[in-house]
C-alpha positions, -999 to 999 in steps of 0.1 A, spaced: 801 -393 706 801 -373 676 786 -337 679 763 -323 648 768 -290 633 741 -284 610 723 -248 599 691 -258 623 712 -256 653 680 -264 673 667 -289 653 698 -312 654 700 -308 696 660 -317 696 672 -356 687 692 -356 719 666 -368 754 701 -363 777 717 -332 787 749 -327 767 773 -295 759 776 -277 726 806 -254 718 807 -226 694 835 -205 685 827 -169 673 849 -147 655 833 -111 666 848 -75 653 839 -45 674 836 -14 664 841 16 667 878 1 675 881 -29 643 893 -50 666 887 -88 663 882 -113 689 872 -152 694 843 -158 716 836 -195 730 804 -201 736 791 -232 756 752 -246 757 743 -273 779 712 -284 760 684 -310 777 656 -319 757 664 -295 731 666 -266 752 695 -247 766 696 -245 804 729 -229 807 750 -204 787 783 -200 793 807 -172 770 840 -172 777 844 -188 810 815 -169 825 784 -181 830 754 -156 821 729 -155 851 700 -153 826 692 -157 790 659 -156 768 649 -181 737 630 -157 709 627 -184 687 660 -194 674 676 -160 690 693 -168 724 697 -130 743 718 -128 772 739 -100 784 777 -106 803 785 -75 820 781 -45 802 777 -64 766 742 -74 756 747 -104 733 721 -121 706 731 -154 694 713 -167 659 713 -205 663 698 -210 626 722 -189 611 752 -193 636 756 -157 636 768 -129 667 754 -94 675 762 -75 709 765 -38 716 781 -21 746 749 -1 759 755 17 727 793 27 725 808 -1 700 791 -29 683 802 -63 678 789 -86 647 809 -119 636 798 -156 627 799 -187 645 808 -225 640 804 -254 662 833 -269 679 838 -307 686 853 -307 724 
């Protein structure tokens, strides 16, 4: 089964009645340091919803849907996903930034 990658990240997983995984690889550089670094991101998606978010390996306890914002926070870095624009943002409580862009992955 094919996966879609599309700029309505939402939209595409709202033709899907099952649960099923989506992968997204982001490139993120932090700041104050200009390092970069790959993030995976998985979403398992039922009925066009995410129920679980997983970033790198580790599965975030929580997360929020603002519209096509997903927030979530994994350990000391609070982290907003833009599923419409495939896009990352994240801070460290303030001390260094990240911002870096997105694509979907076929597993």
């Amino acid at each position: 089964m094919t996966r879609m990658a599309c700029g309505l990240y939402l939209a595409c997983l709202s033709a899907h009645n099952w649960a099923d995984t989506y992968h997204l690889l982001c490139e993120v550089a932090y700041m104050p340091t200009r390092s970069t670094w790959a993030r995976e991101v998985a979403l398992d998606v039922l009925d066009a919803t995410p129920t679980r978010v997983v970033i790198d390996g580790v599965q975030a306890y929580s997360f929020a849907i603002n519209g096509a914002q997903l927030l979530t926070a994994i350990d000391n870095e609070r982290i907003a996903l833009d599923l419409d624009a495939l896009t990352w943002q994240s801070d460290f409580r303030d001390m260094a930034f990240g911002q870096g862009r997105c694509s979907a992955q076929t597993p």
